[in-house]
C-alpha atoms as an extended CHARMM CRD file, in Angstrom:
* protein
*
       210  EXT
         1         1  UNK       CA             -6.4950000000       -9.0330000000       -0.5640000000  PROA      1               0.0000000000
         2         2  UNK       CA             -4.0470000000       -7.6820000000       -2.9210000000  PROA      2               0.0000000000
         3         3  UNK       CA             -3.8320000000       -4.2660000000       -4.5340000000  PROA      3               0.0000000000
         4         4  UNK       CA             -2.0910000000       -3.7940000000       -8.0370000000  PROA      4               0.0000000000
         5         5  UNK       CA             -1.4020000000       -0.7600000000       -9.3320000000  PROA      5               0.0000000000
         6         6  UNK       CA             -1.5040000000       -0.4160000000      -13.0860000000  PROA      6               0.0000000000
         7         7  UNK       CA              0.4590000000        2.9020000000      -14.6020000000  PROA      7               0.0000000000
         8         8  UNK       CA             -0.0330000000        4.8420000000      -17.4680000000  PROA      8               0.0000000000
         9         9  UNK       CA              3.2560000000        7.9690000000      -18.7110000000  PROA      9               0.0000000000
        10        10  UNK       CA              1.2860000000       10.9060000000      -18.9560000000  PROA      10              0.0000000000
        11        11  UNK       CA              3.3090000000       13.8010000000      -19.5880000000  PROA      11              0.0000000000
        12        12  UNK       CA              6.4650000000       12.1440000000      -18.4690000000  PROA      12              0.0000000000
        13        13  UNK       CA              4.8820000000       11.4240000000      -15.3210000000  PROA      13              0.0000000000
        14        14  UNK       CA              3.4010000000        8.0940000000      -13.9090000000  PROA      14              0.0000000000
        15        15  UNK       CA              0.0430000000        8.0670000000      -12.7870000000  PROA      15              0.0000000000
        16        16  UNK       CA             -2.2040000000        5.6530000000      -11.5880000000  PROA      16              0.0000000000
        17        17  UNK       CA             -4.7710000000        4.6470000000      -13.5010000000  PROA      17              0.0000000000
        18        18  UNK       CA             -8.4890000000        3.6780000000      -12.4650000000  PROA      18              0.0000000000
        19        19  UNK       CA             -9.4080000000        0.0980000000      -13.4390000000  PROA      19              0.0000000000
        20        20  UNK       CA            -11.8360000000       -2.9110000000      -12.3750000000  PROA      20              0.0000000000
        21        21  UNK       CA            -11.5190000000       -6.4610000000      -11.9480000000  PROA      21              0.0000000000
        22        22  UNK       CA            -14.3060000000       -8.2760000000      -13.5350000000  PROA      22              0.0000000000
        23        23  UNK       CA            -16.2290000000      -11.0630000000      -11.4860000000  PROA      23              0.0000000000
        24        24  UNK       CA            -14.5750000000      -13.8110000000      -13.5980000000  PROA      24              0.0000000000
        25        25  UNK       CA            -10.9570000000      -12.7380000000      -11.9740000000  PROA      25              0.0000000000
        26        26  UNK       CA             -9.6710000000      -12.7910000000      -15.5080000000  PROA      26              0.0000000000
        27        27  UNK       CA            -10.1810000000       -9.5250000000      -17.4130000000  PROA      27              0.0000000000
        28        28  UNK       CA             -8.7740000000       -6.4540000000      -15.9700000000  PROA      28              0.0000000000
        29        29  UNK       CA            -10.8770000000       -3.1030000000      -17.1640000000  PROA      29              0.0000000000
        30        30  UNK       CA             -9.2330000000        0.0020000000      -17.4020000000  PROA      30              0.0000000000
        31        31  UNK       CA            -11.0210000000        3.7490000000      -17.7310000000  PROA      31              0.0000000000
        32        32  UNK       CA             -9.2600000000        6.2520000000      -19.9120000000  PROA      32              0.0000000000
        33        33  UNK       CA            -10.4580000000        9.8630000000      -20.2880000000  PROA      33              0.0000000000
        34        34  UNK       CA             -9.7980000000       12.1670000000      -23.5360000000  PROA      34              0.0000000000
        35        35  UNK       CA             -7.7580000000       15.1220000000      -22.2870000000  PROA      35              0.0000000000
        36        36  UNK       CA             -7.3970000000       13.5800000000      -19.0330000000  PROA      36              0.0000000000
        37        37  UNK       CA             -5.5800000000        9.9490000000      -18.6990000000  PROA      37              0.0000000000
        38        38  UNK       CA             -4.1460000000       10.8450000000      -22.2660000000  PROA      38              0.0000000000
        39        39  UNK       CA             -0.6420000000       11.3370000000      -23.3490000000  PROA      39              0.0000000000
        40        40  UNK       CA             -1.5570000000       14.0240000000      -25.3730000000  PROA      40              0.0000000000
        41        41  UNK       CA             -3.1970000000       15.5000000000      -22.3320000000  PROA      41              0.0000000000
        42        42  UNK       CA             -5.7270000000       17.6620000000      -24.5480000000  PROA      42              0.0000000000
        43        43  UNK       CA             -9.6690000000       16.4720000000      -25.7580000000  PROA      43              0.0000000000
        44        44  UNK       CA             -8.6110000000       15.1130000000      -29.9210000000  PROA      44              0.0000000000
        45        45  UNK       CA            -11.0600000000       12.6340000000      -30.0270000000  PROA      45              0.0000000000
        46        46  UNK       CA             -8.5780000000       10.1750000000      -29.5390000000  PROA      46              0.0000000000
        47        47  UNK       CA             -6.5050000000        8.4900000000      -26.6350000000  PROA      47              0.0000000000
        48        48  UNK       CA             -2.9480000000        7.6230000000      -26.4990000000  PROA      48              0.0000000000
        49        49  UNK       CA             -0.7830000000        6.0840000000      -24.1070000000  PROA      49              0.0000000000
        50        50  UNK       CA              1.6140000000        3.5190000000      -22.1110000000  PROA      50              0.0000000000
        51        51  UNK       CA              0.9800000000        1.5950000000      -19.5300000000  PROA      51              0.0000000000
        52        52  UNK       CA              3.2880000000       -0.5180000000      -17.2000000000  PROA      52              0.0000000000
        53        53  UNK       CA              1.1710000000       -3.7420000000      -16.5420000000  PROA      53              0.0000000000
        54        54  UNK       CA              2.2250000000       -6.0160000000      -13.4730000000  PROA      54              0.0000000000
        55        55  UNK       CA              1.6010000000       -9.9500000000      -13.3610000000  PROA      55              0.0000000000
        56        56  UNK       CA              1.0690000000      -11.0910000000       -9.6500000000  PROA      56              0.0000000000
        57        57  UNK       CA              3.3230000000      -13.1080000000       -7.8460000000  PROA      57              0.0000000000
        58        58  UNK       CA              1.1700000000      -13.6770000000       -4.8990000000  PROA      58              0.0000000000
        59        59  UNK       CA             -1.9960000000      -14.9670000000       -3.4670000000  PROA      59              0.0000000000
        60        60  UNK       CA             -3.4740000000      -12.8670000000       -0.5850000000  PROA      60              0.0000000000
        61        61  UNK       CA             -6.8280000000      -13.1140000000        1.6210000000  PROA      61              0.0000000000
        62        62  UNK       CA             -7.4440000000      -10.4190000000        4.0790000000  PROA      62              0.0000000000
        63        63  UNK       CA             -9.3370000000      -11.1500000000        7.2960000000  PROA      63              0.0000000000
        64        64  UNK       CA            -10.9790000000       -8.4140000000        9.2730000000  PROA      64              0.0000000000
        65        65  UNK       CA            -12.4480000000       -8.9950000000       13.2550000000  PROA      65              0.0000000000
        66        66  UNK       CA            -13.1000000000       -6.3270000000       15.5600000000  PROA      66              0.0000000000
        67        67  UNK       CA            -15.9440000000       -4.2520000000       13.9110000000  PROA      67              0.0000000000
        68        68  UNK       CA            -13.1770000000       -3.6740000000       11.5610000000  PROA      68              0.0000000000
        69        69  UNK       CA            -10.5320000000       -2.5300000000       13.6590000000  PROA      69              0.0000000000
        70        70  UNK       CA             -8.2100000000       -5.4840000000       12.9480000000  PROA      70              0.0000000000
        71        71  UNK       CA             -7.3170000000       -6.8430000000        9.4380000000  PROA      71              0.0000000000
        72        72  UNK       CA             -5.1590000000      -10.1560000000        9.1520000000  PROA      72              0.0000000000
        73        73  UNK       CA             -3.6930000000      -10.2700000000        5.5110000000  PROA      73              0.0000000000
        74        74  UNK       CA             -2.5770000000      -14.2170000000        4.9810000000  PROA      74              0.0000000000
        75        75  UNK       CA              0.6390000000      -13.9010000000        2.2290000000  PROA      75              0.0000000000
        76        76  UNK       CA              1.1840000000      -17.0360000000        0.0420000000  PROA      76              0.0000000000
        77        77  UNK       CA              2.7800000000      -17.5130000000       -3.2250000000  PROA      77              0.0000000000
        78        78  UNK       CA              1.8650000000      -17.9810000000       -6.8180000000  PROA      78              0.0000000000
        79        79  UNK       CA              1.2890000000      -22.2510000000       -6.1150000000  PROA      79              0.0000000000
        80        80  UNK       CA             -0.2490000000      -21.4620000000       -2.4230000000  PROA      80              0.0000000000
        81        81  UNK       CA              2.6980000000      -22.1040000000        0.0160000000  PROA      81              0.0000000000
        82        82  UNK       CA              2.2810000000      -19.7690000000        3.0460000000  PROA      82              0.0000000000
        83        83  UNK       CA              4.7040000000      -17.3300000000        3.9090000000  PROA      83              0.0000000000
        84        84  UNK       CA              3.5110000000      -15.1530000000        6.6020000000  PROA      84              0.0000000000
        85        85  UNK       CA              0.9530000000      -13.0790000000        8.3060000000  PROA      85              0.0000000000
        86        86  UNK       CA              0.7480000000       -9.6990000000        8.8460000000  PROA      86              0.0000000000
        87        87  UNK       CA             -1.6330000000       -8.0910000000       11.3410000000  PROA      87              0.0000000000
        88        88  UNK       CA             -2.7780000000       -4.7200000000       11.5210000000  PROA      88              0.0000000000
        89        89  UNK       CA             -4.8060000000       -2.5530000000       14.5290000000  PROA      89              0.0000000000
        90        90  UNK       CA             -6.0640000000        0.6820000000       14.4140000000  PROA      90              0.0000000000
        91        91  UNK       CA             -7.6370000000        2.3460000000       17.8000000000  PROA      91              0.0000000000
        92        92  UNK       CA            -10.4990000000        4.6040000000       15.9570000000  PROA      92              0.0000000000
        93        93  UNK       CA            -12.7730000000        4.3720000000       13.2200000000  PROA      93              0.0000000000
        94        94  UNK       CA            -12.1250000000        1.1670000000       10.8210000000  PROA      94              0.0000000000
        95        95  UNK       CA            -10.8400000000       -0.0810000000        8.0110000000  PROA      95              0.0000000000
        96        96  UNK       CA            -12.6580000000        0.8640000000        4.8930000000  PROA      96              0.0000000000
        97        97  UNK       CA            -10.1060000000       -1.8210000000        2.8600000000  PROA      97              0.0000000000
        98        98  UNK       CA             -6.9160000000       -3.3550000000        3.5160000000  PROA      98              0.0000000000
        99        99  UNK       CA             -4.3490000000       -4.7580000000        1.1050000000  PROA      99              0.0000000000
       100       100  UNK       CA             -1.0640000000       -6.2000000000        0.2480000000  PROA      100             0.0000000000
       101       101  UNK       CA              0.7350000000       -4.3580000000       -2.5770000000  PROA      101             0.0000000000
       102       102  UNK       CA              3.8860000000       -6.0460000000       -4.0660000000  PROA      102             0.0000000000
       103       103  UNK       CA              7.5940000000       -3.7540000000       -3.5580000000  PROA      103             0.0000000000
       104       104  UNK       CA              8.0260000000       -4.6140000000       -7.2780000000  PROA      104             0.0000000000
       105       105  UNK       CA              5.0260000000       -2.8000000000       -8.4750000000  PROA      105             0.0000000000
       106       106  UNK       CA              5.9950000000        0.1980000000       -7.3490000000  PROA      106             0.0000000000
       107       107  UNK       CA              8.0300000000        2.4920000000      -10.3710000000  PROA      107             0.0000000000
       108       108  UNK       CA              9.7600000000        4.7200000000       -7.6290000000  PROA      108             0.0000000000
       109       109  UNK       CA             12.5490000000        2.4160000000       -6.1910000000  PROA      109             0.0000000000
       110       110  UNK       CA             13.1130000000        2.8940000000       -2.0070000000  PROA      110             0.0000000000
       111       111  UNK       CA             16.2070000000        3.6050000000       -0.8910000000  PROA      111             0.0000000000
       112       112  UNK       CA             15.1870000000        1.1280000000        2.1690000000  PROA      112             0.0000000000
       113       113  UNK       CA             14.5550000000       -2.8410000000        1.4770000000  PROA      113             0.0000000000
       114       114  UNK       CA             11.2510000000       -3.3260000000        2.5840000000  PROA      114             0.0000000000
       115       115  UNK       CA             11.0820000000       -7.3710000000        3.2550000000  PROA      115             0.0000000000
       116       116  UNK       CA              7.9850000000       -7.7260000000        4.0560000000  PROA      116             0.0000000000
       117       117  UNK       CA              6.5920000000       -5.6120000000        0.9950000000  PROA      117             0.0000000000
       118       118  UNK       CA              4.1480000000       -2.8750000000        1.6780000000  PROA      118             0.0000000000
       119       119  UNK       CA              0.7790000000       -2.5940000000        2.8950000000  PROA      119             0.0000000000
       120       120  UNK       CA             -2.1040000000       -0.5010000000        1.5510000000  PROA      120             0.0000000000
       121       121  UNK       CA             -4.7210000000        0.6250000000        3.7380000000  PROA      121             0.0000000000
       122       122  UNK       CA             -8.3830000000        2.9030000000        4.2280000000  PROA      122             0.0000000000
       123       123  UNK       CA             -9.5790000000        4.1020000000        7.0750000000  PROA      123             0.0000000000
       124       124  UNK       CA            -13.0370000000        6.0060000000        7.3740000000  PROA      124             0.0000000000
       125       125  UNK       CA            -15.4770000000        6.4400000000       10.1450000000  PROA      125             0.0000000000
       126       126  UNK       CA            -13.3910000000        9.2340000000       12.0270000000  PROA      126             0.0000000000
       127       127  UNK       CA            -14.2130000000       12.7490000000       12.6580000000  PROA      127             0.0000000000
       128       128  UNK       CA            -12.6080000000       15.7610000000       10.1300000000  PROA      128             0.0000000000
       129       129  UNK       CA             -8.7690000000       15.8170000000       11.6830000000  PROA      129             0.0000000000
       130       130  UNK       CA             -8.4110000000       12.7280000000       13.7110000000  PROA      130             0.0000000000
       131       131  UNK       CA             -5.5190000000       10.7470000000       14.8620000000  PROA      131             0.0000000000
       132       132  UNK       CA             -5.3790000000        7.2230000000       14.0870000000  PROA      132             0.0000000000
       133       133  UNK       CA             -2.7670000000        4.5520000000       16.0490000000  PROA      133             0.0000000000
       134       134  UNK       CA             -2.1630000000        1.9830000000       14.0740000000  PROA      134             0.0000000000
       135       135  UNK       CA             -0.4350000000       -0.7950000000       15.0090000000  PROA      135             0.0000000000
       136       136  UNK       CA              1.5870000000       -3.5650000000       12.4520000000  PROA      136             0.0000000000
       137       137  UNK       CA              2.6950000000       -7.3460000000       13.6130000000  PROA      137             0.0000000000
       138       138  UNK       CA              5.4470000000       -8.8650000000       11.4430000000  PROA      138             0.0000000000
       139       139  UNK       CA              6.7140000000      -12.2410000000       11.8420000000  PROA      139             0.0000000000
       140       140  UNK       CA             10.3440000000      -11.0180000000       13.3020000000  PROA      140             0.0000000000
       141       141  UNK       CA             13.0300000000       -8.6550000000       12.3830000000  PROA      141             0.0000000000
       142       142  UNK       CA             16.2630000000       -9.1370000000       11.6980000000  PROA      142             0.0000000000
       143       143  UNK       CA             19.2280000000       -9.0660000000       13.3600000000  PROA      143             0.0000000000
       144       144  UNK       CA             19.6740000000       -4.9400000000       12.4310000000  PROA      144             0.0000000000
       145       145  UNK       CA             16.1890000000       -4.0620000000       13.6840000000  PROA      145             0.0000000000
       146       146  UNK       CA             17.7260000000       -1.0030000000       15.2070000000  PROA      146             0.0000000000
       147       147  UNK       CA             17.6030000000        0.1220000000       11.8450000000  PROA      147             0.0000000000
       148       148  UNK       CA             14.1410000000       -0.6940000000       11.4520000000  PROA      148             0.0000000000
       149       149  UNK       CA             12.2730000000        2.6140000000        9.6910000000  PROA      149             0.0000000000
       150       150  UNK       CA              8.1950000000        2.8560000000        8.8200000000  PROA      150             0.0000000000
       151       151  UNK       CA              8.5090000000        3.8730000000        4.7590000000  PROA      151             0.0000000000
       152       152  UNK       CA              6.0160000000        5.4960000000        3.0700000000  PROA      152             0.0000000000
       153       153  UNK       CA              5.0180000000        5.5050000000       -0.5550000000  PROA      153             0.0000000000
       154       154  UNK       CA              2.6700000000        7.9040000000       -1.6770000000  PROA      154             0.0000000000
       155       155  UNK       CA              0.8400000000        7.2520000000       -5.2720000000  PROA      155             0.0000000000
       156       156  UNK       CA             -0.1510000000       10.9130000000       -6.0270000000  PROA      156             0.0000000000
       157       157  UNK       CA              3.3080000000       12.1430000000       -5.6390000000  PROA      157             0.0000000000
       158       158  UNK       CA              5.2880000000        9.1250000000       -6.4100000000  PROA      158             0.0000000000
       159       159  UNK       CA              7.4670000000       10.0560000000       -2.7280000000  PROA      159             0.0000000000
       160       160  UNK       CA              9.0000000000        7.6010000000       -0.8280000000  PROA      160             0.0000000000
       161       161  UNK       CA              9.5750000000        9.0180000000        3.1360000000  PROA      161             0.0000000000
       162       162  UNK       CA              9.6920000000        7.7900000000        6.5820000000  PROA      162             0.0000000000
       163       163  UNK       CA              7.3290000000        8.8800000000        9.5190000000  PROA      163             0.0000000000
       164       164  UNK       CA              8.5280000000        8.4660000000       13.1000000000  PROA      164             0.0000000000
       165       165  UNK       CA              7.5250000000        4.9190000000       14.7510000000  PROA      165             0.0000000000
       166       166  UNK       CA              8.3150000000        3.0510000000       17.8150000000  PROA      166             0.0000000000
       167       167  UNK       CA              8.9420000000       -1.0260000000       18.2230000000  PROA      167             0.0000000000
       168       168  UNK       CA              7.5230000000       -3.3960000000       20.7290000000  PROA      168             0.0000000000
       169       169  UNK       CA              9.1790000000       -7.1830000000       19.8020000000  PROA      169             0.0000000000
       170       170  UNK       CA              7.8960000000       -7.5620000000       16.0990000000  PROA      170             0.0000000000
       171       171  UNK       CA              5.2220000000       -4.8810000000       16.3160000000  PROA      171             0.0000000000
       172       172  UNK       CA              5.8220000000       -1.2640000000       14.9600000000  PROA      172             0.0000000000
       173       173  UNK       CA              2.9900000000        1.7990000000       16.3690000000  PROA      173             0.0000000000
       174       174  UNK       CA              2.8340000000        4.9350000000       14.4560000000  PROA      174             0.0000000000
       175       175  UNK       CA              0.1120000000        7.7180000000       14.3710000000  PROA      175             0.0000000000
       176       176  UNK       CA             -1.6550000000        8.8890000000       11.0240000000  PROA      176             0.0000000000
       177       177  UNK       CA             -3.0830000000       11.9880000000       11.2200000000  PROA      177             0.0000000000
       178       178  UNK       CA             -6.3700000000       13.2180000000        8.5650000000  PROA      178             0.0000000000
       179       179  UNK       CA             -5.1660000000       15.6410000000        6.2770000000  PROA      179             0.0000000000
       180       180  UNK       CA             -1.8050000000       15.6700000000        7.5610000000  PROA      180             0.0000000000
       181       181  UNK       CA              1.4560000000       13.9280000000        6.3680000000  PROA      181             0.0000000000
       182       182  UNK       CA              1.1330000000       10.2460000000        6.1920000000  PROA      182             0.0000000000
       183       183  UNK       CA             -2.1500000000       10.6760000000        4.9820000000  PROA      183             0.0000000000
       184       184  UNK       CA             -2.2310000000        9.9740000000        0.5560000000  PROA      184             0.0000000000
       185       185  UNK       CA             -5.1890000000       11.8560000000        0.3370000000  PROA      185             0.0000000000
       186       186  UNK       CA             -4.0560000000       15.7030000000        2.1450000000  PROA      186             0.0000000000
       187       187  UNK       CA             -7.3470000000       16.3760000000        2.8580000000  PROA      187             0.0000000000
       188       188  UNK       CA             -9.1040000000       16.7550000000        5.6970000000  PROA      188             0.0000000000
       189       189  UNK       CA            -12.6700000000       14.5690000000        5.3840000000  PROA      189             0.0000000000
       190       190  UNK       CA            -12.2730000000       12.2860000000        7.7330000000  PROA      190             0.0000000000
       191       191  UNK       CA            -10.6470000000        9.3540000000        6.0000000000  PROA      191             0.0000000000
       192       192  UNK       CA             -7.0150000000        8.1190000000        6.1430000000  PROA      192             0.0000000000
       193       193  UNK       CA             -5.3080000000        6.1980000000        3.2550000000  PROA      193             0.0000000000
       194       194  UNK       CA             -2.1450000000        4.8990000000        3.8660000000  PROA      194             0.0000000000
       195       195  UNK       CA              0.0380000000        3.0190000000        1.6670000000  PROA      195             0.0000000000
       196       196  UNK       CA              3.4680000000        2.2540000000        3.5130000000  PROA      196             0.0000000000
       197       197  UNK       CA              5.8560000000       -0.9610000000        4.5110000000  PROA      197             0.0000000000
       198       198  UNK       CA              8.7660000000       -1.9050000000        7.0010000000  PROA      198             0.0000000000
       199       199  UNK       CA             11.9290000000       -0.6570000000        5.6110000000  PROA      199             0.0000000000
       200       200  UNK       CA             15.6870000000       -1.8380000000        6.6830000000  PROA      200             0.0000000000
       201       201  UNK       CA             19.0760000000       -1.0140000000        5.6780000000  PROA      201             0.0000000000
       202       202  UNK       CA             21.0550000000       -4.1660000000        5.4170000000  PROA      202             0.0000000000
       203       203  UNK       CA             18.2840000000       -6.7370000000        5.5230000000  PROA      203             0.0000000000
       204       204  UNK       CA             19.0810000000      -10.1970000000        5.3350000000  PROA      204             0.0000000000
       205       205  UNK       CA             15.9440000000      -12.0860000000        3.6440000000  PROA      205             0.0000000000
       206       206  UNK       CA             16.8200000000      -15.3630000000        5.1700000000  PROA      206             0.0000000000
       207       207  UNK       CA             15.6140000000      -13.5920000000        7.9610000000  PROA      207             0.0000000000
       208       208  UNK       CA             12.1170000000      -13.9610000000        6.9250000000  PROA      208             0.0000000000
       209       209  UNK       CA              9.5940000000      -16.1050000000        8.5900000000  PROA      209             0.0000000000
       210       210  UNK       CA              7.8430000000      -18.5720000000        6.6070000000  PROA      210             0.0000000000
C-alpha cells in the first residue's frame, strides 16, 4: 500500500529510477541502463551513479470495493499503531493501483505542509480524453481549512502545483483530466496517474486525527 520512490542524479537532475520488490519483502532490485540511467549518460560499458535511498516509516494496506472505484488506504506506523484512513472515489473507470507515498521522500520540498502526506494513484479503463472526479476523505482539517489547497507533485518534472478543488466537511472533489494537467503522464491513452496530497499554510499537526 505504500509507494517509495528511489532516486538516482543523472545529469544534475533527479530521476526516478525503476526497481522491484522481491517476494521476501527484503531485497529491493533496481534496473540501470548504460547510456540511459547513467551519470555519464553515454553507452562506456560501464554504469555510474547516486542514488538517494529512503527507509520507511510506515505500514500501509490499501483496500479497494466498488469494482475498483473506491480504495481505503489504512496508515499506521513503523510498530503498527493506527493513525488514520484515507478514502478515495473516482466516478469512471478504476483504479489500476493506489498508494501512500511519504512527504519526506519527495527531493522537491512544497511550499505547502501537506499533513496528511500524499497519495499516489492509477486510473485506467477510460476512454482517450476523459474526465475523472475524484473524490478524497481525510479525517478533519484544521482550524485554517480555508486555506486548504489540492498540491500536486509530479515525478517527471519534479513540479510541485495546485489544481482547483472544492470542500464538502473533510472531503476535497477535483477533476483529472487524460492528457491534460494533473495528469503525470501528458498523454492522452486513456489512463490517469496522479500523485498529489492536501496542502495547508499554517497547519497545526495536533490537528491530526489518530
Amino acid at each position: 500500500g505504500m509507494y517509495i520512490y528511489y532516486w538516482e542524479n543523472i545529469g544534475g537532475k533527479l530521476t526516478p529510477i525503476n526497481y522491484t520488490i522481491l517476494k521476501d519483502r527484503k531485497h529491493v532490485v533496481i534496473f540501470l541502463k548504460d547510456g540511459g540511467t547513467d551519470k555519464c549518460k553515454k553507452e562506456s560499458g560501464k554504469i555510474t551513479g547516486s542514488f538517494k535511498l529512503y527507509i520507511p516509516k510506515f505500514n500501509v494496506k490499501t483496500e479497494f470495493m466498488d469494482g475498483n472505484k473506491t480504495g481505503i488506504l489504512h496508515i499506521y506506523d513503523s510498530k503498527g499503531n493506527g493513525l488514520y484512513n484515507l478514502t478515495v472515489k473516482i466516478d469512471k473507470g478504476k483504479f489500476d493501483y493506489l498508494y501512500f507515498v511519504d512527504k519526506d521522500n519527495i527531493p522537491i520540498k512544497s511550499n505547502a505542509n501537506l499533513p496528511y502526506n500524499l497519495i499516489k494513484f492509477k486510473i485506467t479503463d477510460i476512454p482517450k480524453g476523459y474526465k475523472v472526479k475524484v473524490k478524497i476523505t481525510y479525517p478533519k482539517f484544521s482550524a485554517e481549512d480555508r486555506k486548504i489547497v489540492y498540491h500536486k507533485f509530479n515525478p517527471n518534472t519534479l513540479k510541485w502545483y495546485n489544481i482547483p478543488m472544492r470542500k464538502y466537511r473533510t472531503t476535497i472533489i477535483y477533476t483529472l483530466e487524460d492528457g491534460a494537467l494533473g495528469d503525470d503522464d501528458g498523454k492522452t491513452n486513456g489512463v490517469i496517474v496522479d500523485d498529489g496530497g492536501l496542502g495547508q499554510v499554517g497547519f497545526d499537526e495536533s490537528n491530526i486525527a489518530t
